[in-house]
N, CA, C and O atoms as CSV, one atom per row, in Angstrom:
chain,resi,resn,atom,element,x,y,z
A,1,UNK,N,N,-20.760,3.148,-20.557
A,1,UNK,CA,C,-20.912,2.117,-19.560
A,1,UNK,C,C,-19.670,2.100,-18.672
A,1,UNK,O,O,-18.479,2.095,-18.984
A,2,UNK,N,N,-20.206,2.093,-17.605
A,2,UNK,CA,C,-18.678,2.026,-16.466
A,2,UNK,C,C,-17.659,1.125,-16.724
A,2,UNK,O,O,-18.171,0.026,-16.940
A,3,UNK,N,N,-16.226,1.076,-16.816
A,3,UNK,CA,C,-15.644,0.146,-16.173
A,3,UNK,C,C,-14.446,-0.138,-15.620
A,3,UNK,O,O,-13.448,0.579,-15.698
A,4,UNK,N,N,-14.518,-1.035,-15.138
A,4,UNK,CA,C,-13.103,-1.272,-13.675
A,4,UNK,C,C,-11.563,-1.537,-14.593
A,4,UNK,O,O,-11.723,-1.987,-15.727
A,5,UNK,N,N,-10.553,-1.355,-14.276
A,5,UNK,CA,C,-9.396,-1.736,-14.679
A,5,UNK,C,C,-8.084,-1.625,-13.348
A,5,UNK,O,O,-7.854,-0.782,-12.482
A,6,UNK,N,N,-7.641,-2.516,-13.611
A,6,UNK,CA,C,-6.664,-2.435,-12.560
A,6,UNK,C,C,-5.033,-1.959,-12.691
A,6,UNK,O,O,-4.392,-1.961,-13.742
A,7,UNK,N,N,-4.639,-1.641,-11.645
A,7,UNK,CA,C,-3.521,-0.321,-12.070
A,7,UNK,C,C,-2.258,-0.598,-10.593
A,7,UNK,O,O,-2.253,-1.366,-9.630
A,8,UNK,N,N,-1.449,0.326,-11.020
A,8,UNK,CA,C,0.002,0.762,-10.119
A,8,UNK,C,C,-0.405,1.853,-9.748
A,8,UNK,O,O,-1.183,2.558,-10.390
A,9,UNK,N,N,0.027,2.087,-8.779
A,9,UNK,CA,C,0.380,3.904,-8.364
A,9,UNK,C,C,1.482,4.139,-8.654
A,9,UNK,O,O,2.253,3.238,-8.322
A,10,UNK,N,N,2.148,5.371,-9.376
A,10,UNK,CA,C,3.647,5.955,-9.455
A,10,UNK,C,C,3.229,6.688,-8.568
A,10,UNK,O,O,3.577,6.338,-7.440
A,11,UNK,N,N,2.465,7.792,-8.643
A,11,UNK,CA,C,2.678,9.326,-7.022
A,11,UNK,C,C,1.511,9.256,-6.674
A,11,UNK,O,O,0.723,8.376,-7.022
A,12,UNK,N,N,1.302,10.105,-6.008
A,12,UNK,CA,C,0.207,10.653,-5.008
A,12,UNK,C,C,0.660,12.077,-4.380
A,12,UNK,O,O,1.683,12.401,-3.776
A,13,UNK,N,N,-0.753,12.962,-4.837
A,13,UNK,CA,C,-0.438,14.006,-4.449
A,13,UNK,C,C,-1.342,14.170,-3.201
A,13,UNK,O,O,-2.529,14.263,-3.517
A,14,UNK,N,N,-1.195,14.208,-2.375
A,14,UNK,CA,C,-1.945,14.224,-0.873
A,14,UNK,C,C,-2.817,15.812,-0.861
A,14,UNK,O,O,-3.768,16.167,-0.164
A,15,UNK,N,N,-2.007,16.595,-1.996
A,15,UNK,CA,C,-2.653,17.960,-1.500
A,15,UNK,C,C,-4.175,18.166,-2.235
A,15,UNK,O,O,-5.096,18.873,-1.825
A,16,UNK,N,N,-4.139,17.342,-3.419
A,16,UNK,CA,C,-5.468,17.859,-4.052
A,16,UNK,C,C,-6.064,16.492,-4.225
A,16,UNK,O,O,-7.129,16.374,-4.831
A,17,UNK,N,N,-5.272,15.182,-3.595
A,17,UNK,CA,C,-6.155,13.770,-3.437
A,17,UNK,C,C,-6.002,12.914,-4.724
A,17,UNK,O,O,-6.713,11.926,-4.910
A,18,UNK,N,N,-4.866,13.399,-5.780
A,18,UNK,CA,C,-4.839,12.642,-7.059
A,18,UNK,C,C,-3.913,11.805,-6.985
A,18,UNK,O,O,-3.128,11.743,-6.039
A,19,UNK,N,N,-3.902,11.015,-8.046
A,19,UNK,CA,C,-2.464,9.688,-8.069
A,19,UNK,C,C,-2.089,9.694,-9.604
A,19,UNK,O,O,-2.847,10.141,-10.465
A,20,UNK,N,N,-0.794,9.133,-9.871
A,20,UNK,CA,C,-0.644,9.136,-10.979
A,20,UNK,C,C,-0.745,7.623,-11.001
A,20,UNK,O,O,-0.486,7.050,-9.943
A,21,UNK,N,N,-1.165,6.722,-12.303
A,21,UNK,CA,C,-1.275,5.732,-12.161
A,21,UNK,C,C,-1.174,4.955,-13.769
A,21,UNK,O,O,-1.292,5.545,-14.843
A,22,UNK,N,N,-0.989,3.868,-13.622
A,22,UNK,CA,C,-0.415,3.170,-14.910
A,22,UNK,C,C,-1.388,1.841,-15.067
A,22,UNK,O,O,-1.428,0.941,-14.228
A,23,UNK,N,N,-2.181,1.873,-16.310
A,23,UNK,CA,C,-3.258,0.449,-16.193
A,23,UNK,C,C,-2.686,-1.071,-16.496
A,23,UNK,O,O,-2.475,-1.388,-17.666
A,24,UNK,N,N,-2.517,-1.713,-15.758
A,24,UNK,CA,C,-1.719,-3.104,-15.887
A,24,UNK,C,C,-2.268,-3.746,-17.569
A,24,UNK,O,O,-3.245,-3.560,-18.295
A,25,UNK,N,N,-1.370,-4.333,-17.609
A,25,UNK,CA,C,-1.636,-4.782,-18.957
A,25,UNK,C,C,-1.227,-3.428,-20.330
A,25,UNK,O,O,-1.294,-3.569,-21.551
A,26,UNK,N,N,-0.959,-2.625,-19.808
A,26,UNK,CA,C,-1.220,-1.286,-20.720
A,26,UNK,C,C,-0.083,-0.308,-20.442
A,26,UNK,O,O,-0.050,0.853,-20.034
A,27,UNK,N,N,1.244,-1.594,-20.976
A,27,UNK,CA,C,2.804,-0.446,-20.323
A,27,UNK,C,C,3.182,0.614,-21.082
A,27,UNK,O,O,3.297,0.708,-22.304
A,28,UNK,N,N,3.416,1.642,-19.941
A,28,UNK,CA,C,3.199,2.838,-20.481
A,28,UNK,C,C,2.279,3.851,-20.373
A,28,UNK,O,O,2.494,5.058,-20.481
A,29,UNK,N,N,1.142,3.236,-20.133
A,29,UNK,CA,C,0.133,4.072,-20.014
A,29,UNK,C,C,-0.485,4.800,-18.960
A,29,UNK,O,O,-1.614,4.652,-18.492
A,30,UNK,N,N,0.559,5.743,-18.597
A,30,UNK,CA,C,0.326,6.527,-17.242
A,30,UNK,C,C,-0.114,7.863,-17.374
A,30,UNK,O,O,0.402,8.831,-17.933
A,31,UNK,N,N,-1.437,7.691,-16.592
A,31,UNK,CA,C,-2.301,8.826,-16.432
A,31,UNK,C,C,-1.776,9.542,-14.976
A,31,UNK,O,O,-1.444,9.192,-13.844
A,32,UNK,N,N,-1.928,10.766,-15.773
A,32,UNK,CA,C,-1.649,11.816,-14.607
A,32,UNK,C,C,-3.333,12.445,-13.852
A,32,UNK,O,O,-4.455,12.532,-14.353
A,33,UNK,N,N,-2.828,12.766,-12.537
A,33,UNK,CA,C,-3.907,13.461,-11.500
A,33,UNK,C,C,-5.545,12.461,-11.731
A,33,UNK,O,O,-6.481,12.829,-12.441
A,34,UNK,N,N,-5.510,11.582,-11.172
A,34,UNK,CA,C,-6.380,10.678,-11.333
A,34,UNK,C,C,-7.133,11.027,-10.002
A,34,UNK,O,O,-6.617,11.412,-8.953
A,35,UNK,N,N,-8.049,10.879,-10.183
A,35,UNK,CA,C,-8.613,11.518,-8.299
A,35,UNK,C,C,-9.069,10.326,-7.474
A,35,UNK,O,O,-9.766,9.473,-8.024
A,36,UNK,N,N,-8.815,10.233,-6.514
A,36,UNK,CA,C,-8.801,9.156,-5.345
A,36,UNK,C,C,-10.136,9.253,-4.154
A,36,UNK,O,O,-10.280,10.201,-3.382
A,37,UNK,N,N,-10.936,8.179,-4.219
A,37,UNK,CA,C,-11.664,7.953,-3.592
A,37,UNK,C,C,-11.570,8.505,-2.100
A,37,UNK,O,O,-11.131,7.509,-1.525
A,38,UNK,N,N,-11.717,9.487,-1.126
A,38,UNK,CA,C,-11.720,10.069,-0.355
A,38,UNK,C,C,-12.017,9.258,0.873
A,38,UNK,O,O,-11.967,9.746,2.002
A,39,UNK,N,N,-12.364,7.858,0.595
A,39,UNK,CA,C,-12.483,6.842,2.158
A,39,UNK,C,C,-11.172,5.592,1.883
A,39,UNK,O,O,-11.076,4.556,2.540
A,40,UNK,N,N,-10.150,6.055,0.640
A,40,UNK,CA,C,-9.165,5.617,0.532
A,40,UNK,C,C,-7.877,5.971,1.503
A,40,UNK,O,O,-7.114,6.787,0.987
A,41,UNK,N,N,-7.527,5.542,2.715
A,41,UNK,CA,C,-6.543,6.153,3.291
A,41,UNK,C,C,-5.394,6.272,2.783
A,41,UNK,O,O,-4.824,5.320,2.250
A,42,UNK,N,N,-4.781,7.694,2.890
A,42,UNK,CA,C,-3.330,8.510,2.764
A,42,UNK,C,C,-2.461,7.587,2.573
A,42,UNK,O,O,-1.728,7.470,1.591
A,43,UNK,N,N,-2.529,6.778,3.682
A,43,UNK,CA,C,-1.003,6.076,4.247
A,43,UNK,C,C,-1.103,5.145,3.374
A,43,UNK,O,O,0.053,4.955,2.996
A,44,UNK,N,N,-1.828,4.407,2.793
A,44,UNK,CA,C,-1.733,3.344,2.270
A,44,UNK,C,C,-1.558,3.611,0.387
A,44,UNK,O,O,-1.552,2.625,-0.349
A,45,UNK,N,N,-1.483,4.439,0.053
A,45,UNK,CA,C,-1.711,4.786,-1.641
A,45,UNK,C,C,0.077,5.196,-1.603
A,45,UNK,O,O,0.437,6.361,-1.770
A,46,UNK,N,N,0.826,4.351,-1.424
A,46,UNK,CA,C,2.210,4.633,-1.798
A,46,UNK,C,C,2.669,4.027,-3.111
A,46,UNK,O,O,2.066,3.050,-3.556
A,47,UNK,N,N,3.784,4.593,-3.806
A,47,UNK,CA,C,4.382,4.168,-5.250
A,47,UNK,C,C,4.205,2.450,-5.205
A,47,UNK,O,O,4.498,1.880,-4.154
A,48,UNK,N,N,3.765,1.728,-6.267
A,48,UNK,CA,C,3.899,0.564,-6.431
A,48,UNK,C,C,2.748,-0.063,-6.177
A,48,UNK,O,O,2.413,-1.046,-6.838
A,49,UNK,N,N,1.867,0.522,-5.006
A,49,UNK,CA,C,0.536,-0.218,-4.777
A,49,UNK,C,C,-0.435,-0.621,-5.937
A,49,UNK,O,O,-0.450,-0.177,-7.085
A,50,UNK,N,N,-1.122,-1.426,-5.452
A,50,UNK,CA,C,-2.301,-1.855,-6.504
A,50,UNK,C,C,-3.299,-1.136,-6.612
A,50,UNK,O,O,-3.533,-0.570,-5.545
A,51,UNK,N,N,-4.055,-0.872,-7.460
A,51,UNK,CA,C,-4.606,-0.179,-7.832
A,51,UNK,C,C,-6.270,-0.840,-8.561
A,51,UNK,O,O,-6.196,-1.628,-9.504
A,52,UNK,N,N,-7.710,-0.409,-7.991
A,52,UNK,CA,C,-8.524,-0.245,-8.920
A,52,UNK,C,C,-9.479,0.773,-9.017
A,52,UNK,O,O,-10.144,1.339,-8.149
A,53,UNK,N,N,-9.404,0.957,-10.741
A,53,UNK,CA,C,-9.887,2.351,-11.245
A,53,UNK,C,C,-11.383,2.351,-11.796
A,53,UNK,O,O,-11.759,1.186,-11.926
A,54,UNK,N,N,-11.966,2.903,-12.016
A,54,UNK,CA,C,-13.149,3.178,-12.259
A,54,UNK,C,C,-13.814,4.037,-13.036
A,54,UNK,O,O,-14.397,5.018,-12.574
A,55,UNK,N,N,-13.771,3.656,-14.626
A,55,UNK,CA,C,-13.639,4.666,-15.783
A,55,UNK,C,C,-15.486,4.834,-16.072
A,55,UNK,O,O,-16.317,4.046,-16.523
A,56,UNK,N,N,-15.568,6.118,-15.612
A,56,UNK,CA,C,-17.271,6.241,-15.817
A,56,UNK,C,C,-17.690,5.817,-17.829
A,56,UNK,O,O,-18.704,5.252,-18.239
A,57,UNK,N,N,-16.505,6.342,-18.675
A,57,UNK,CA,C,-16.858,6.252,-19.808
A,57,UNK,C,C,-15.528,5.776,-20.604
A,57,UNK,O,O,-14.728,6.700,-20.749
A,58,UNK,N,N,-15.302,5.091,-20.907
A,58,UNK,CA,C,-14.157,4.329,-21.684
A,58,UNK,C,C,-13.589,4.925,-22.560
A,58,UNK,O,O,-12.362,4.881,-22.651
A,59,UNK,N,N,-14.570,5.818,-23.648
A,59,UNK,CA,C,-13.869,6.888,-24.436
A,59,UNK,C,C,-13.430,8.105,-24.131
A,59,UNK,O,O,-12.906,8.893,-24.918
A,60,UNK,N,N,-13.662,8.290,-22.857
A,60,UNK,CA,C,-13.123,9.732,-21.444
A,60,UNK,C,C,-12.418,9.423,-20.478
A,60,UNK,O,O,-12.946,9.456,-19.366
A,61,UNK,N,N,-11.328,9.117,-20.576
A,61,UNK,CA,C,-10.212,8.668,-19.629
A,61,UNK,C,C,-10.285,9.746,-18.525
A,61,UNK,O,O,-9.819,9.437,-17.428
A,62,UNK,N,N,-10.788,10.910,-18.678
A,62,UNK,CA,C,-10.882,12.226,-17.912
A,62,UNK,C,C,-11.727,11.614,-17.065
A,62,UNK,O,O,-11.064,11.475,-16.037
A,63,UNK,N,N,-12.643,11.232,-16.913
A,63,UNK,CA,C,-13.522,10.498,-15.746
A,63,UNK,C,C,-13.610,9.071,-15.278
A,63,UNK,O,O,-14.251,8.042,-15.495
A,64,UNK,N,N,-12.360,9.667,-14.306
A,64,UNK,CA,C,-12.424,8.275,-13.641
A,64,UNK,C,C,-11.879,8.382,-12.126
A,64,UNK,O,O,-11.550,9.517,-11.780
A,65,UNK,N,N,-11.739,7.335,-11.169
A,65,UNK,CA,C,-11.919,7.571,-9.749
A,65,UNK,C,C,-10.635,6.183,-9.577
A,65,UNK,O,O,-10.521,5.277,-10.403
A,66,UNK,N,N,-9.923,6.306,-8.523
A,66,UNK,CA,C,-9.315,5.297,-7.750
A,66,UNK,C,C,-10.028,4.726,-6.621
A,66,UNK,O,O,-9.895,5.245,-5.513
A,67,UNK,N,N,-10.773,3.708,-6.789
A,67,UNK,CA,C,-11.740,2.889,-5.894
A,67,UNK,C,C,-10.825,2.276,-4.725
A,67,UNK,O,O,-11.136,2.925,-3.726
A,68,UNK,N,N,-10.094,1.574,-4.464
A,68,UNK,CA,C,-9.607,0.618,-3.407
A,68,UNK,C,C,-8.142,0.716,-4.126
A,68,UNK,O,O,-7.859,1.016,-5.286
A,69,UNK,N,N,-7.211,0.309,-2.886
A,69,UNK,CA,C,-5.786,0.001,-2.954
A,69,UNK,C,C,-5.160,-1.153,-2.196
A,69,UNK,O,O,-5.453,-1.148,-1.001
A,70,UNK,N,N,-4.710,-1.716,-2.422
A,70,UNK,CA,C,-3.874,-2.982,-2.212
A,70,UNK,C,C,-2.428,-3.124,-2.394
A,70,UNK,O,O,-1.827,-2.280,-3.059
A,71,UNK,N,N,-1.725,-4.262,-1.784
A,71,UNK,CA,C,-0.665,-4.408,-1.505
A,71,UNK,C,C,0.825,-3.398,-1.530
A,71,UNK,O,O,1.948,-3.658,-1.960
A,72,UNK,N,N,0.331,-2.304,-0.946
A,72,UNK,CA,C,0.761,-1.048,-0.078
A,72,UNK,C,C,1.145,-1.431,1.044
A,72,UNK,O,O,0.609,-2.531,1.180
A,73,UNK,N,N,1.759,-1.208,1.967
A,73,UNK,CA,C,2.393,-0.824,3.061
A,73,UNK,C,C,2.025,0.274,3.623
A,73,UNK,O,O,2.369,1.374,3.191
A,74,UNK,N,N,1.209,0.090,4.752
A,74,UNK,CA,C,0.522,1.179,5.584
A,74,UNK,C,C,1.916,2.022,6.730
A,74,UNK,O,O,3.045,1.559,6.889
A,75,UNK,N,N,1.651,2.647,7.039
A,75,UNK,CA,C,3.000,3.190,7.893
A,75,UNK,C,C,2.470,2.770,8.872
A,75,UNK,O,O,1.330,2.320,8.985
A,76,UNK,N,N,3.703,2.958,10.053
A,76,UNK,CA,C,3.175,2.657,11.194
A,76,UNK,C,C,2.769,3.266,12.185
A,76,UNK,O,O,3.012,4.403,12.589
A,77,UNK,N,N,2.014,2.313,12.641
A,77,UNK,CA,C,0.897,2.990,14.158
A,77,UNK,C,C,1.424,2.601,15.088
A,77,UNK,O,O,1.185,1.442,15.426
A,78,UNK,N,N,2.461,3.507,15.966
A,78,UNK,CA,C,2.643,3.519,17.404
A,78,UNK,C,C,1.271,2.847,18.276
A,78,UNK,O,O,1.614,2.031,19.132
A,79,UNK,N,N,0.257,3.011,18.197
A,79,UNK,CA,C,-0.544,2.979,19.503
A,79,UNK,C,C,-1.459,1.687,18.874
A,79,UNK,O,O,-2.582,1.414,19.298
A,80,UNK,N,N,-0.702,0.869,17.677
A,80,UNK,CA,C,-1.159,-0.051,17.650
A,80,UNK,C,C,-0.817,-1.663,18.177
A,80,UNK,O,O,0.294,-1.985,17.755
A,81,UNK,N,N,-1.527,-2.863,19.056
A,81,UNK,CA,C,-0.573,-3.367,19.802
A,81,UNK,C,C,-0.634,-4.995,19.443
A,81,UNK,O,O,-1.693,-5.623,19.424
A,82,UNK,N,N,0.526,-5.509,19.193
A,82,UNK,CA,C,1.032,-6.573,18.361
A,82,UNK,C,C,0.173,-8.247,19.377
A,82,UNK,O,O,-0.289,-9.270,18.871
A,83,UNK,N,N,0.249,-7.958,20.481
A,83,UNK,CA,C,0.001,-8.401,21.460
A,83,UNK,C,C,-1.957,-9.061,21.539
A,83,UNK,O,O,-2.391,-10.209,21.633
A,84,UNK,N,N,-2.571,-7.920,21.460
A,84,UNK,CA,C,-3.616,-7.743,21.458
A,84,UNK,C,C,-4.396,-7.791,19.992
A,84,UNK,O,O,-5.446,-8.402,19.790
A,85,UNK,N,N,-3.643,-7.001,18.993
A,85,UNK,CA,C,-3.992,-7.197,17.278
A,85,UNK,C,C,-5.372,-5.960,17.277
A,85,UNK,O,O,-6.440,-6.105,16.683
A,86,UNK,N,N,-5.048,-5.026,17.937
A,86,UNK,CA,C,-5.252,-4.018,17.744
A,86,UNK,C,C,-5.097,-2.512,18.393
A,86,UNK,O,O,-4.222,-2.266,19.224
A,87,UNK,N,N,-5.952,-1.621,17.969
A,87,UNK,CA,C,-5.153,-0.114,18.204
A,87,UNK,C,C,-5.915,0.300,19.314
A,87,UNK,O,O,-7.080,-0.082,19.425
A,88,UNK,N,N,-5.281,1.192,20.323
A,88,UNK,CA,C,-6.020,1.494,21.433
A,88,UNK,C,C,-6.370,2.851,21.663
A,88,UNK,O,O,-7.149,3.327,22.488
A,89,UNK,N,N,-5.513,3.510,20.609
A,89,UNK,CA,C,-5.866,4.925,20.653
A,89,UNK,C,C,-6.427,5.875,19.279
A,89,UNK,O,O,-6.432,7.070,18.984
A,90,UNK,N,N,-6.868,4.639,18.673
A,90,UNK,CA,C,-6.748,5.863,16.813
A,90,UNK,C,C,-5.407,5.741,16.161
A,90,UNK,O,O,-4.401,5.167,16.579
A,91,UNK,N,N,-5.602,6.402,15.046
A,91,UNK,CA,C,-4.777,6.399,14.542
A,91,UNK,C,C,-3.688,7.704,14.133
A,91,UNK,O,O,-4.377,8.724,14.166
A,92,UNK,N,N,-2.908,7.898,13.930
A,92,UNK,CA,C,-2.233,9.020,13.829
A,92,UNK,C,C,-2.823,10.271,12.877
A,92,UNK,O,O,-3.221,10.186,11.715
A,93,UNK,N,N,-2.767,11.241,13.577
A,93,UNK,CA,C,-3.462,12.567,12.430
A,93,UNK,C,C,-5.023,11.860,12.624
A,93,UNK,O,O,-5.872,12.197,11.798
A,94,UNK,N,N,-5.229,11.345,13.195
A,94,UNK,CA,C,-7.033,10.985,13.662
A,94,UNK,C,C,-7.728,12.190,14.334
A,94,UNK,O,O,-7.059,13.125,14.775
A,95,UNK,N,N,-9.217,12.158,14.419
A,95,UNK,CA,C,-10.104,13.112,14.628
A,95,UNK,C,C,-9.541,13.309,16.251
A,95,UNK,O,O,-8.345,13.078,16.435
A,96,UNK,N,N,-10.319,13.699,17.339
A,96,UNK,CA,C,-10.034,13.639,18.634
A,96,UNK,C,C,-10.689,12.567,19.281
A,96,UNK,O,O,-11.761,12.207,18.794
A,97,UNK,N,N,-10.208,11.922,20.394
A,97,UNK,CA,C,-10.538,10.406,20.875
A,97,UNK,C,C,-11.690,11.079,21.783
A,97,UNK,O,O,-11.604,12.180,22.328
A,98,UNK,N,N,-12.888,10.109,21.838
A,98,UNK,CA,C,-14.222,9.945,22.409
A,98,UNK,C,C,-13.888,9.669,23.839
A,98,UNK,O,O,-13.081,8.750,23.698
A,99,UNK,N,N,-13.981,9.858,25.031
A,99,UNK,CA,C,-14.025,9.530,26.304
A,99,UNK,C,C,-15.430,9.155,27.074
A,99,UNK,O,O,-16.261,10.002,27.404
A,100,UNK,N,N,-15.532,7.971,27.265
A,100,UNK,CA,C,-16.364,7.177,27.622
A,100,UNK,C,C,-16.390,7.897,29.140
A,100,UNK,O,O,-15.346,8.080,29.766
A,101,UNK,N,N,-17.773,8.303,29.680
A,101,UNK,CA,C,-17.739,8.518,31.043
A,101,UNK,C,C,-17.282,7.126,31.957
A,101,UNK,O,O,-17.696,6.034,31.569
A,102,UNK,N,N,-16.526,7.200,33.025
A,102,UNK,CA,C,-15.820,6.037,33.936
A,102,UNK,C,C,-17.574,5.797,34.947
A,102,UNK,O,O,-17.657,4.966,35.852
């Protein structure tokens, strides 16, 4: 039976999408290369963030997923504007911007 537990990030490996991560309540208990939900953004999965995990089978720690992250610190977005309370161009390392015919 699935279930949720909530966690820290120590690393993140950006190259193959894993985190290392530690289950609150459970000091000490840090799992290595944990794999990260792929609509989880980069910028935001830094050391210390919050963490929830998603253990397909409780007696297989080997299968499990990093669902959502919290109280992280996103880096910053130049082309985002304080003024307005939002971004006008994407975001950095973003796909290519859409141009609306004038």
């Amino acid at each position: 039976m699935p279930t949720l537990y909530f966690g820290f990030i120590h690393n993140f490996d950006p190259t193959v999408y894993t985190a290392d991560i530690e289950l609150s309540g459970y000091a000490g208990s840090l799992l290595t290369g944990v794999p990260v939900a792929y609509h989880v953004r980069e910028d935001l999965i830094v050391a210390g963030a919050r963490c929830l995990v998603l253990f397909e089978e409780v007696v297989n720690l080997t299968h499990a997923v990093v669902l959502a992250m919290w109280n992280g610190r996103p880096a910053d977005d130049p082309a985002f504007d304080p003024l307005t309370g939002h971004r006008h161009r994407g975001l950095l390392r973003d796909g290519p911007r859409l141009e609306l015919p004038s």
